[in-house]
PyMOL Python script that loads the backbone (N, CA, C, O; Angstrom):
from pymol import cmd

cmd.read_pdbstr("""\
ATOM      1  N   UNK A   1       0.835  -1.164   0.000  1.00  0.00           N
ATOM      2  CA  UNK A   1       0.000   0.000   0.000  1.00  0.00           C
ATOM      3  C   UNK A   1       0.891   1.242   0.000  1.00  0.00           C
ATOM      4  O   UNK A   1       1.983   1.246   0.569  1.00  0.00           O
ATOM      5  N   UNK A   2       0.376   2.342  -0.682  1.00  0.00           N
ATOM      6  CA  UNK A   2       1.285   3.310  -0.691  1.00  0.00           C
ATOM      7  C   UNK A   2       0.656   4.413   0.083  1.00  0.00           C
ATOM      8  O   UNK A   2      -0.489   4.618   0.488  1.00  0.00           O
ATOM      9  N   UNK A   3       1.736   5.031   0.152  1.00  0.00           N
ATOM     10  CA  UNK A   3       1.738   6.209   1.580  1.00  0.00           C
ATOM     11  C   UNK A   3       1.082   7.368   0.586  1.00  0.00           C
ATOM     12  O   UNK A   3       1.502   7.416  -0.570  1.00  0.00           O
ATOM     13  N   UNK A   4       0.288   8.091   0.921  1.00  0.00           N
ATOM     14  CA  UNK A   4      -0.225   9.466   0.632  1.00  0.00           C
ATOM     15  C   UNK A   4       0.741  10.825   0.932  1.00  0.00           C
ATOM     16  O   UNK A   4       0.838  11.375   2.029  1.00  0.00           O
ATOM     17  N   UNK A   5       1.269  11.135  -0.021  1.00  0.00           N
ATOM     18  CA  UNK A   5       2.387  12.071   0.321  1.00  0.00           C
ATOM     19  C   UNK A   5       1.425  13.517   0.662  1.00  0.00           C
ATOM     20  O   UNK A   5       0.531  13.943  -0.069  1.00  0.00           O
ATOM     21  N   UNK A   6       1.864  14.103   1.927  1.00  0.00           N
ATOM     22  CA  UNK A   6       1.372  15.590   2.202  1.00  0.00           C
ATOM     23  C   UNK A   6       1.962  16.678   1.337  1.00  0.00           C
ATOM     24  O   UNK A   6       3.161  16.674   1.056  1.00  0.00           O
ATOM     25  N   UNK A   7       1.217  17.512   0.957  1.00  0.00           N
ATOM     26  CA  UNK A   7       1.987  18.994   0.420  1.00  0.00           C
ATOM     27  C   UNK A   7       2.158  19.801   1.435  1.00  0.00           C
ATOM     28  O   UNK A   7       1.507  20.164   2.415  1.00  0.00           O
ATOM     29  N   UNK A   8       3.242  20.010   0.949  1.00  0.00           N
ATOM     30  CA  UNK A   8       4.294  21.220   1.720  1.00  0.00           C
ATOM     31  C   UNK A   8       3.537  22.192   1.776  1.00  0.00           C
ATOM     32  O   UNK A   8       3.424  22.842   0.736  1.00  0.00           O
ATOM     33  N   UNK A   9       2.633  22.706   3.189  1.00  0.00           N
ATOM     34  CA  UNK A   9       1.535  23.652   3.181  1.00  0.00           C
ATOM     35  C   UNK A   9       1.936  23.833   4.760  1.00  0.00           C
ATOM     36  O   UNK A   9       2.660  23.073   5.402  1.00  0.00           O
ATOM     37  N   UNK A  10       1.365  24.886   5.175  1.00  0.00           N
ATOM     38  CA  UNK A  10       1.941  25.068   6.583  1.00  0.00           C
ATOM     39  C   UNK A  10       0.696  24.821   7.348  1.00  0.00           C
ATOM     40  O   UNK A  10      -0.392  25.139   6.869  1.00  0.00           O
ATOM     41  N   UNK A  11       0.794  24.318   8.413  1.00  0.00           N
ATOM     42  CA  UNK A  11      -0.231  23.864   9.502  1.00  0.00           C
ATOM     43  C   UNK A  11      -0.486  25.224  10.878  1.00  0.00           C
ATOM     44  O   UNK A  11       0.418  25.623  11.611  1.00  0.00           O
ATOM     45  N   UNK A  12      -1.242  25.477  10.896  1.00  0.00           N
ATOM     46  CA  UNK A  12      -1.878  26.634  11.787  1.00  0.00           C
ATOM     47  C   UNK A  12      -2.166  26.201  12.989  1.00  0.00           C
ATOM     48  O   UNK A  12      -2.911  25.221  12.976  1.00  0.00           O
ATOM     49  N   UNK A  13      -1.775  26.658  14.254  1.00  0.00           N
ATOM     50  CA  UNK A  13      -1.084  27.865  14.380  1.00  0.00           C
ATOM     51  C   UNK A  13       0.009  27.912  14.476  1.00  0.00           C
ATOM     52  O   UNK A  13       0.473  28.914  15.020  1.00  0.00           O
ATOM     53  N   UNK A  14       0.971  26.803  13.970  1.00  0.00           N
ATOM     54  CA  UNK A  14       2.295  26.546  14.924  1.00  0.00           C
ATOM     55  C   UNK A  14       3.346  27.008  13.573  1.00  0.00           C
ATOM     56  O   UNK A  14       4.554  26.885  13.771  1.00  0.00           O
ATOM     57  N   UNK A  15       2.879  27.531  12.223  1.00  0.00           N
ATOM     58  CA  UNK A  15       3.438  27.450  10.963  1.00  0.00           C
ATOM     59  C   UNK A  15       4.594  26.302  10.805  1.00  0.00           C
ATOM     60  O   UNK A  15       5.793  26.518  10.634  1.00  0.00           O
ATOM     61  N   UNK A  16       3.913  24.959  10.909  1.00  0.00           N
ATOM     62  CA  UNK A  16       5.364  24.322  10.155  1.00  0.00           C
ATOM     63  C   UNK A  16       4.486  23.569   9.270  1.00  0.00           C
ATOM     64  O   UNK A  16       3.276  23.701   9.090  1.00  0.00           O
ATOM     65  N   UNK A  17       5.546  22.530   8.607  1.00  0.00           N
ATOM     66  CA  UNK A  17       5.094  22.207   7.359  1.00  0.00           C
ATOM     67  C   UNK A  17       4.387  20.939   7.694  1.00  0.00           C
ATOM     68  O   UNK A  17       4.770  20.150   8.558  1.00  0.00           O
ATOM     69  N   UNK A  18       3.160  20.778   6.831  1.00  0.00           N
ATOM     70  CA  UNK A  18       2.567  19.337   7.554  1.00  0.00           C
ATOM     71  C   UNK A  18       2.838  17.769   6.713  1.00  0.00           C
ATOM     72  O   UNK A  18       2.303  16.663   6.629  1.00  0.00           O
ATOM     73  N   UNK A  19       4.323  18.685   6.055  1.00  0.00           N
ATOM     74  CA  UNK A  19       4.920  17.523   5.242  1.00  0.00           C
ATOM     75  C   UNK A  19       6.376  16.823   5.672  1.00  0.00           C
ATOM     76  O   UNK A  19       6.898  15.722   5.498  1.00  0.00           O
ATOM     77  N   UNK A  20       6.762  18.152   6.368  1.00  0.00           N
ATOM     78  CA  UNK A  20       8.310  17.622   6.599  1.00  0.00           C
ATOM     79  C   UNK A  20       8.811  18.124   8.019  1.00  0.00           C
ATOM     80  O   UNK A  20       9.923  17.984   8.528  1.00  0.00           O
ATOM     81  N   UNK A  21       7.331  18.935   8.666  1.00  0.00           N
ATOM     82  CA  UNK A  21       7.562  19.510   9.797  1.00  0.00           C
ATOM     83  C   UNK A  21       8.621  20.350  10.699  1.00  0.00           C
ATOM     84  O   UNK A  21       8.686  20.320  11.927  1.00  0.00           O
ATOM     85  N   UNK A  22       9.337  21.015   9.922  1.00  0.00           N
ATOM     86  CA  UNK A  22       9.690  21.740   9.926  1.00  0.00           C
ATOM     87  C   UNK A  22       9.289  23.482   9.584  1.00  0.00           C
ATOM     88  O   UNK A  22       8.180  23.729   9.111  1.00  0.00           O
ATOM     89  N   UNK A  23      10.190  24.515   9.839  1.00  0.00           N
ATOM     90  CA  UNK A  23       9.097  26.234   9.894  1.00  0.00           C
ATOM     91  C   UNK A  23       8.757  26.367   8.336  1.00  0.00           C
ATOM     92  O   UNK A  23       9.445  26.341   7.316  1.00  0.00           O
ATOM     93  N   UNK A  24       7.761  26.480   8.529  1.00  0.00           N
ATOM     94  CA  UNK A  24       7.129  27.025   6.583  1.00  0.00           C
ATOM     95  C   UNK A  24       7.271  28.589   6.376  1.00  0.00           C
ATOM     96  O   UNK A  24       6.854  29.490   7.104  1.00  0.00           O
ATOM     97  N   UNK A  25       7.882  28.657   5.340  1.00  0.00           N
ATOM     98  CA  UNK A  25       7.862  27.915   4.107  1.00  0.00           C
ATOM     99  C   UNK A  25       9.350  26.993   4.270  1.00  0.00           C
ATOM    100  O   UNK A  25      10.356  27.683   4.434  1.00  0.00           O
ATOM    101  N   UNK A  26       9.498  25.819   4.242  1.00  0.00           N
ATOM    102  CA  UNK A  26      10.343  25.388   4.017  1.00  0.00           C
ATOM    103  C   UNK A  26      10.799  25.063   2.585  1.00  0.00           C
ATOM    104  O   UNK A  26      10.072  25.197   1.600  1.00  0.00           O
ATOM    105  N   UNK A  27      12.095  24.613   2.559  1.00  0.00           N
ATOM    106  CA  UNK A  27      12.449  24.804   0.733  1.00  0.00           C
ATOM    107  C   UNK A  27      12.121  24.050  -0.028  1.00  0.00           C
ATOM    108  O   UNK A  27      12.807  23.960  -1.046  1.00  0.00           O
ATOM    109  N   UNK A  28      10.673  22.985   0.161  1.00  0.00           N
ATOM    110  CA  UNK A  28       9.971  22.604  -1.107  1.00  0.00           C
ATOM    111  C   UNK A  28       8.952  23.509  -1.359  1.00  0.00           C
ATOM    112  O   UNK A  28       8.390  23.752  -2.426  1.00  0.00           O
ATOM    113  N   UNK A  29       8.752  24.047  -0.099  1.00  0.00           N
ATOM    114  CA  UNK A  29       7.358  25.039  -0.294  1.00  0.00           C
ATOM    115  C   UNK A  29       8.199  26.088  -1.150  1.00  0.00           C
ATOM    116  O   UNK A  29       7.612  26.244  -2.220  1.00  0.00           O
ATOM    117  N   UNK A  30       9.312  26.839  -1.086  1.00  0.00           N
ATOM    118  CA  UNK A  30       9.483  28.061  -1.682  1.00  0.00           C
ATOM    119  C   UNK A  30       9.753  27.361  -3.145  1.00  0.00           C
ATOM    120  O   UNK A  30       9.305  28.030  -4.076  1.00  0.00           O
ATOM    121  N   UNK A  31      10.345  26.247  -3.482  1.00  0.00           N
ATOM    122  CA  UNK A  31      10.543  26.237  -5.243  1.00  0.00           C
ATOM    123  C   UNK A  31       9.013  25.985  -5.631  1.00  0.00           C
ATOM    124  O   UNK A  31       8.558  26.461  -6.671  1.00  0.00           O
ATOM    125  N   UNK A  32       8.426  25.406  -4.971  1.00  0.00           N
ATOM    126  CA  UNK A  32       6.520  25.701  -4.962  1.00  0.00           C
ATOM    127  C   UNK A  32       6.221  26.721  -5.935  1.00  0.00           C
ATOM    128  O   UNK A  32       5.934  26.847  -7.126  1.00  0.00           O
ATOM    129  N   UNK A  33       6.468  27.561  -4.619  1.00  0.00           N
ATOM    130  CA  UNK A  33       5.543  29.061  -4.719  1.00  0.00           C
ATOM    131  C   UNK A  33       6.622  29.818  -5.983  1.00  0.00           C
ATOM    132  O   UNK A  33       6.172  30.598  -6.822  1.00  0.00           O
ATOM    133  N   UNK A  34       7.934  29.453  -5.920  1.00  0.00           N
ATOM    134  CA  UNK A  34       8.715  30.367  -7.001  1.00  0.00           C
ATOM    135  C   UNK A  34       8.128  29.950  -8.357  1.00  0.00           C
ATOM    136  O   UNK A  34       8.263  30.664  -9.350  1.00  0.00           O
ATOM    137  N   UNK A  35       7.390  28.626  -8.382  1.00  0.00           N
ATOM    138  CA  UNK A  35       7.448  27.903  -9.952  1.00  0.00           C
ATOM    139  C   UNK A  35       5.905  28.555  -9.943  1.00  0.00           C
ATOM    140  O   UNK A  35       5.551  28.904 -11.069  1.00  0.00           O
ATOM    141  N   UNK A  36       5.057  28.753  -9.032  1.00  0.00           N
ATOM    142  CA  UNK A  36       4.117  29.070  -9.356  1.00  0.00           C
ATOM    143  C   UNK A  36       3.960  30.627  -9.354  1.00  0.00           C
ATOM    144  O   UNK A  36       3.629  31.015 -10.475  1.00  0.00           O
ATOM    145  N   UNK A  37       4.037  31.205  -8.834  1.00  0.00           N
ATOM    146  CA  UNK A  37       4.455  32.440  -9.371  1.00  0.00           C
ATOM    147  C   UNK A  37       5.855  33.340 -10.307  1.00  0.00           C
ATOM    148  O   UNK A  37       6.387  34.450 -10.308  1.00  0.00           O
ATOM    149  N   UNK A  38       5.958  32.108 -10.975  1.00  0.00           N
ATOM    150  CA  UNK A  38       7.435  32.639 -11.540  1.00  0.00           C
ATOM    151  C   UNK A  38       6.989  33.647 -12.554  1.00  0.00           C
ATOM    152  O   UNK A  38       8.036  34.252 -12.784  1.00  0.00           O
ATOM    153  N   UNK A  39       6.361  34.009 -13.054  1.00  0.00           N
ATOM    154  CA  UNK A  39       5.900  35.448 -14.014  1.00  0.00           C
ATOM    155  C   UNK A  39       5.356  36.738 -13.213  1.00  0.00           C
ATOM    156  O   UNK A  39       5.138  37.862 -13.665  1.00  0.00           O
ATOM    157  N   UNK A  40       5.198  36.266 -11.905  1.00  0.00           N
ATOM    158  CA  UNK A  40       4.588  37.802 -10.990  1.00  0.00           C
ATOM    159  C   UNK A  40       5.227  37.723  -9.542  1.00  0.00           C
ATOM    160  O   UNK A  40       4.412  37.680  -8.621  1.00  0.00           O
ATOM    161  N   UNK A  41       6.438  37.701  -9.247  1.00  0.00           N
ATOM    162  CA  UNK A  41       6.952  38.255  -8.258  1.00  0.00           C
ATOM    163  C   UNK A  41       6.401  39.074  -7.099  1.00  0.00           C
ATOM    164  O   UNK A  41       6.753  38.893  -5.933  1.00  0.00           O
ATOM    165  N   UNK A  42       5.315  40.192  -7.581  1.00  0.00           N
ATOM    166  CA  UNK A  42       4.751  41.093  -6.779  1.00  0.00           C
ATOM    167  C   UNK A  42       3.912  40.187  -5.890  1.00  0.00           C
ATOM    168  O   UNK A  42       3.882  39.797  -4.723  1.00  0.00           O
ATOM    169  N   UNK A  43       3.288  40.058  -6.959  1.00  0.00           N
ATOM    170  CA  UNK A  43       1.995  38.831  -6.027  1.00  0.00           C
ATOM    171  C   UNK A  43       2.606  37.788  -5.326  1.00  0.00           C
ATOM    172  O   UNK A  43       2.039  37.397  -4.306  1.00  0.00           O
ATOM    173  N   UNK A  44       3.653  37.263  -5.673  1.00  0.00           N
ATOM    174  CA  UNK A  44       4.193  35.931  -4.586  1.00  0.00           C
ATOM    175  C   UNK A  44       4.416  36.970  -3.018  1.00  0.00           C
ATOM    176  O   UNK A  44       3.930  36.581  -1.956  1.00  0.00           O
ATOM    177  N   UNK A  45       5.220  38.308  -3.122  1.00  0.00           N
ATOM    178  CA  UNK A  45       5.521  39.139  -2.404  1.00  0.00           C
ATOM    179  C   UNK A  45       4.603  39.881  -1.449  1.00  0.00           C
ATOM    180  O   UNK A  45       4.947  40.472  -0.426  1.00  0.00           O
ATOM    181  N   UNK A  46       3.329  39.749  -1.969  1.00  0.00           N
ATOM    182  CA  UNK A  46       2.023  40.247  -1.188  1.00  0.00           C
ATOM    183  C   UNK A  46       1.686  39.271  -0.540  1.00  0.00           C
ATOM    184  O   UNK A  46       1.789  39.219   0.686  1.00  0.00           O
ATOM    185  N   UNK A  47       1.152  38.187  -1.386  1.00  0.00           N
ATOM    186  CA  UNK A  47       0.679  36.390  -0.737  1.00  0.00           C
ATOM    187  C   UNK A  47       1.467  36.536   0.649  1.00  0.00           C
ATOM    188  O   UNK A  47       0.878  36.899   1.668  1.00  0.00           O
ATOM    189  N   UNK A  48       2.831  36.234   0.627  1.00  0.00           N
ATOM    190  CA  UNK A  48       3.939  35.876   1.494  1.00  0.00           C
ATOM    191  C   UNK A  48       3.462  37.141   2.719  1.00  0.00           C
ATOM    192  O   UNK A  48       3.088  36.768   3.831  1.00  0.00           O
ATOM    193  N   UNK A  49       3.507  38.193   2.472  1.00  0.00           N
ATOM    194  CA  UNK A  49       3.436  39.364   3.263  1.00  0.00           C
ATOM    195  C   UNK A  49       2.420  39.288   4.580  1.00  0.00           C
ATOM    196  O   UNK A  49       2.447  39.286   5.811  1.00  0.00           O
ATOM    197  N   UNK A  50       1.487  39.224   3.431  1.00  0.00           N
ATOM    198  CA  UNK A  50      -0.299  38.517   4.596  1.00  0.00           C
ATOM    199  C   UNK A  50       0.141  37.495   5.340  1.00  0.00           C
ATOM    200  O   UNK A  50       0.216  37.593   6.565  1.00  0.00           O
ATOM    201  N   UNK A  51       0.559  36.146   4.525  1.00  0.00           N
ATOM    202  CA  UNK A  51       0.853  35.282   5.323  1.00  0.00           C
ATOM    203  C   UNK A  51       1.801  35.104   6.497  1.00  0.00           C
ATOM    204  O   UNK A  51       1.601  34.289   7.397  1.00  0.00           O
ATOM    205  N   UNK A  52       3.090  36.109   6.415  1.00  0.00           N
ATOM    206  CA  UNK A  52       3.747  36.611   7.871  1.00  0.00           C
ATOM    207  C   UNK A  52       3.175  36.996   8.391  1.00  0.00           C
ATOM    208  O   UNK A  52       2.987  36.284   9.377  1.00  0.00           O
ATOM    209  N   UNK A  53       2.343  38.300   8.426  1.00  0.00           N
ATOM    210  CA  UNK A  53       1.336  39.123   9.397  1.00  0.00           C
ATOM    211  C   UNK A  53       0.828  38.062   9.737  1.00  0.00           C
ATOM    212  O   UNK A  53       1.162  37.728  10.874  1.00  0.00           O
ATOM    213  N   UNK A  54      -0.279  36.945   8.905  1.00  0.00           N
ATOM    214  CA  UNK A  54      -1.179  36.195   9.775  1.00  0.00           C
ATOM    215  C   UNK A  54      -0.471  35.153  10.920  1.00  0.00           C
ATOM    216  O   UNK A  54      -1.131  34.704  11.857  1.00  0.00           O
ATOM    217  N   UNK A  55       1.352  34.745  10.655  1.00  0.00           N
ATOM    218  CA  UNK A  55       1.959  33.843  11.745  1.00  0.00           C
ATOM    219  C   UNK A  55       2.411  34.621  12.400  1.00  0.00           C
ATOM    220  O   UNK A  55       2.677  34.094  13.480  1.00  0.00           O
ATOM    221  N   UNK A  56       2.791  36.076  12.381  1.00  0.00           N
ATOM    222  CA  UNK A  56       3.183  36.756  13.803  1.00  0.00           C
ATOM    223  C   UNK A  56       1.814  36.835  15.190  1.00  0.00           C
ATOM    224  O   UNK A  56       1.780  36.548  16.386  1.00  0.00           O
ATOM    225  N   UNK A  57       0.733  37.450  14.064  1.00  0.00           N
ATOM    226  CA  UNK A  57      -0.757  36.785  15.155  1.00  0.00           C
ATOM    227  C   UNK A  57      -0.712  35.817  15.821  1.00  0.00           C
ATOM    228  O   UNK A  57      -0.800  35.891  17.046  1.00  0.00           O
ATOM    229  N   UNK A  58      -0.538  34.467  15.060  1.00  0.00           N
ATOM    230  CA  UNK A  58      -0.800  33.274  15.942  1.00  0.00           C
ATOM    231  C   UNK A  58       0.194  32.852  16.498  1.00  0.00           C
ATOM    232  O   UNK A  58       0.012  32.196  17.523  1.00  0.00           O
ATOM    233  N   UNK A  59       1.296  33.031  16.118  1.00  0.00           N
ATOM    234  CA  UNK A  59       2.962  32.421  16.701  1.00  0.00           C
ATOM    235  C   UNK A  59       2.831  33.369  18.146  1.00  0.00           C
ATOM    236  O   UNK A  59       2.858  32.771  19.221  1.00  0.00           O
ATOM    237  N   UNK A  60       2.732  34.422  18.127  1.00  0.00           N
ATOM    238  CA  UNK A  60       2.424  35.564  19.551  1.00  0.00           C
ATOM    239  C   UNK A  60       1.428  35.204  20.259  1.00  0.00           C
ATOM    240  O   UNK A  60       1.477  35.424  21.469  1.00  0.00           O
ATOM    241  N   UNK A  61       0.222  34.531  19.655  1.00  0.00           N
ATOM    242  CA  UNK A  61      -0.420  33.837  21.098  1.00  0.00           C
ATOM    243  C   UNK A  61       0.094  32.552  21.042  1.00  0.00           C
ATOM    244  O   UNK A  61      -0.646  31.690  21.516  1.00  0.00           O
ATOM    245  N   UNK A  62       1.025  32.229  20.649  1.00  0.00           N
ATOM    246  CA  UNK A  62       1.529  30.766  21.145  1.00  0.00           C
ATOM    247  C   UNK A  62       2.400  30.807  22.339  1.00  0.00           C
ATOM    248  O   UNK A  62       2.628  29.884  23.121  1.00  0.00           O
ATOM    249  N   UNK A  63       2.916  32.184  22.364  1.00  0.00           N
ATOM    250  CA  UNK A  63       4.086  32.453  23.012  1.00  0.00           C
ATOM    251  C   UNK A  63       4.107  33.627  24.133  1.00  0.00           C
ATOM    252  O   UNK A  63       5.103  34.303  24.392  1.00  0.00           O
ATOM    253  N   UNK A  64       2.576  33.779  24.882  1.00  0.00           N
ATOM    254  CA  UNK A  64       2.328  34.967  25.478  1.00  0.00           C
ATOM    255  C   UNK A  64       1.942  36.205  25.146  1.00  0.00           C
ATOM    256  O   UNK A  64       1.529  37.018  25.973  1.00  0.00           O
ATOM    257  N   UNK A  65       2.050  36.420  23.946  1.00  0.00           N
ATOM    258  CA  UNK A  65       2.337  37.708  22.804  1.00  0.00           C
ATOM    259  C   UNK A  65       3.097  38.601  22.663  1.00  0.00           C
ATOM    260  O   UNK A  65       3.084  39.820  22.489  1.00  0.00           O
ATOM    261  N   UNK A  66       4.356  37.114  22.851  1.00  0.00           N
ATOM    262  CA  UNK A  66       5.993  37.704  22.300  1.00  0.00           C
ATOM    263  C   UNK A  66       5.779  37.550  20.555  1.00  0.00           C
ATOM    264  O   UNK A  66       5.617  36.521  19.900  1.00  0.00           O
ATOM    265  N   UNK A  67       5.829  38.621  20.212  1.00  0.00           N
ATOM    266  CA  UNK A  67       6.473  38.847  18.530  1.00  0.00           C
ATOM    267  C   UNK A  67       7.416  37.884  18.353  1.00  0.00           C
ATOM    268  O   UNK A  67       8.515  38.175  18.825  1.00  0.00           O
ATOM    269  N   UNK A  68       7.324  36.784  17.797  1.00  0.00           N
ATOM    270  CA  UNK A  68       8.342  36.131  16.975  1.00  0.00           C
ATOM    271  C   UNK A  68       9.402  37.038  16.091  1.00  0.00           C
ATOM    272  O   UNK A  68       9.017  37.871  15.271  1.00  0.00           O
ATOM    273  N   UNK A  69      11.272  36.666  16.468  1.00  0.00           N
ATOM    274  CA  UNK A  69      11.544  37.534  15.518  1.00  0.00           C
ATOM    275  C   UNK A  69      12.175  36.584  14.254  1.00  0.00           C
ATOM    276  O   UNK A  69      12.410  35.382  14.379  1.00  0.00           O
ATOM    277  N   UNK A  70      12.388  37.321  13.085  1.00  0.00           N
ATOM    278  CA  UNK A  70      12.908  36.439  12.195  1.00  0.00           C
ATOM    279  C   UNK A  70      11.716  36.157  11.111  1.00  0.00           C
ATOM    280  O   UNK A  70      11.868  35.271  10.269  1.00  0.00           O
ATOM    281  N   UNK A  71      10.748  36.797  11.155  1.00  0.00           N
ATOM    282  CA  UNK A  71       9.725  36.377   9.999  1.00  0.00           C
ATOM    283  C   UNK A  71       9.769  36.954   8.777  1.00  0.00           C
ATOM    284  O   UNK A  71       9.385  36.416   7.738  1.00  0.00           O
ATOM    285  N   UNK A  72      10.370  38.370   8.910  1.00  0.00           N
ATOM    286  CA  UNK A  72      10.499  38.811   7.510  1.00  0.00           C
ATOM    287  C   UNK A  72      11.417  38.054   6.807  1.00  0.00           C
ATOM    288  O   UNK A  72      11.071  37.867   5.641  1.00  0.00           O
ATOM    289  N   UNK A  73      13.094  37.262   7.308  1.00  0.00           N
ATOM    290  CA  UNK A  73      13.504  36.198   6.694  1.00  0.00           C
ATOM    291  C   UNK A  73      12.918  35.227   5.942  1.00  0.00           C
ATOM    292  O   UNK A  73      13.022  34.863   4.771  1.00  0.00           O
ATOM    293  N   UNK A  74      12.028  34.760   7.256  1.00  0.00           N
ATOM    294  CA  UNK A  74      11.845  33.346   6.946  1.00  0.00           C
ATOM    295  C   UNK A  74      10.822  33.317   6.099  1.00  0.00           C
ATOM    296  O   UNK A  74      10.732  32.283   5.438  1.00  0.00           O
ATOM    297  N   UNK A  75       9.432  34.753   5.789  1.00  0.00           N
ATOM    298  CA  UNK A  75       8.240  34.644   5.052  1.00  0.00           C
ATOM    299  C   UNK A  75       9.149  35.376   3.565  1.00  0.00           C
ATOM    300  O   UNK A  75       9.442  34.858   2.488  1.00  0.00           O
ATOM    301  N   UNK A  76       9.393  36.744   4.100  1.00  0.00           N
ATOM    302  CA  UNK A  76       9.622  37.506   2.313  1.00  0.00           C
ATOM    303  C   UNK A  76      10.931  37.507   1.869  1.00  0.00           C
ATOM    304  O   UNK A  76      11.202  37.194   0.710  1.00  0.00           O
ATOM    305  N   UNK A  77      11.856  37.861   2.762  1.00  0.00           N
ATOM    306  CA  UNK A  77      13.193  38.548   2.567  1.00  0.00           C
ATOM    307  C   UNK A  77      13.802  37.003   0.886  1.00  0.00           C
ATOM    308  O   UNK A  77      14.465  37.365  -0.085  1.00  0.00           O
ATOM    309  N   UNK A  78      13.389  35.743   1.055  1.00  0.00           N
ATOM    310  CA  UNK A  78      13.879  34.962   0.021  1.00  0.00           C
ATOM    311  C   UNK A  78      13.289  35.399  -1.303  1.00  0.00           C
ATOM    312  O   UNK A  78      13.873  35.364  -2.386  1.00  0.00           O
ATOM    313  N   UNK A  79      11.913  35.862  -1.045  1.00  0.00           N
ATOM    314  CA  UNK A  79      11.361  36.007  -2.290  1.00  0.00           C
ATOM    315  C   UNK A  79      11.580  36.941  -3.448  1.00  0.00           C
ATOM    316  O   UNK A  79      10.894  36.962  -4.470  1.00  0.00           O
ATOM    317  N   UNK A  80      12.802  37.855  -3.129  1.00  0.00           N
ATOM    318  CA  UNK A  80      12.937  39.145  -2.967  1.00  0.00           C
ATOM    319  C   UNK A  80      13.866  38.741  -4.750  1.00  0.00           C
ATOM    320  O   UNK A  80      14.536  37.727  -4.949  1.00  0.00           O
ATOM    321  N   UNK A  81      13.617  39.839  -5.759  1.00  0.00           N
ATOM    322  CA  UNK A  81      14.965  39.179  -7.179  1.00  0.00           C
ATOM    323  C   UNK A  81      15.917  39.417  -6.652  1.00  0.00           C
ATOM    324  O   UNK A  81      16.111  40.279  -5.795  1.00  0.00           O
ATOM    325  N   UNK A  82      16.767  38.540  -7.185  1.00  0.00           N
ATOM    326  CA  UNK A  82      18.513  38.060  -6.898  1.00  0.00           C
ATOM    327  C   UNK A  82      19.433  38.997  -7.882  1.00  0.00           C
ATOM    328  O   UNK A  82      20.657  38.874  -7.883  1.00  0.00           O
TER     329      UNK A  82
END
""", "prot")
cmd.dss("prot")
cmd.show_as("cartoon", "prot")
cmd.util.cbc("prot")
cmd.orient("prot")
């Protein structure tokens, strides 16, 4: 029988991946999102944007409502042209 592989999608509220469990986006999720937005940059850059704002919300009530730091890394700062 074969195993049902998960997509690299992040699991709420804890943002990790509910594939490899580790912090999302991890780096199947970003060649993901790069292949799928590879003609509009802006929009991968907005998507990503919301989606930090929405894990500093929930990562801060995970944690008392200490601000996680390190999210602009870990959500936009990759998405950014090289």
């Amino acid at each position: 029988m074969s195993r049902r592989r998960l997509p690299h999608l992040p699991t709420r509220p804890t943002w990790r991946c509910q594939a490899c469990g580790i912090a999302w986006p991890c780096s199947p999720a970003k060649l993901m999102l790069l292949g799928e937005y590879r003609n509009n940059r802006t929009a991968l850059l907005v998507y990503l944007a919301t989606l930090r704002d929405e894990a500093a919300v929930q990562l801060a009530e995970l944690d008392g409502g200490t601000q996680p730091d390190g999210l602009i890394e870990r959500f936009t700062a990759w998405a950014h042209h090289r």
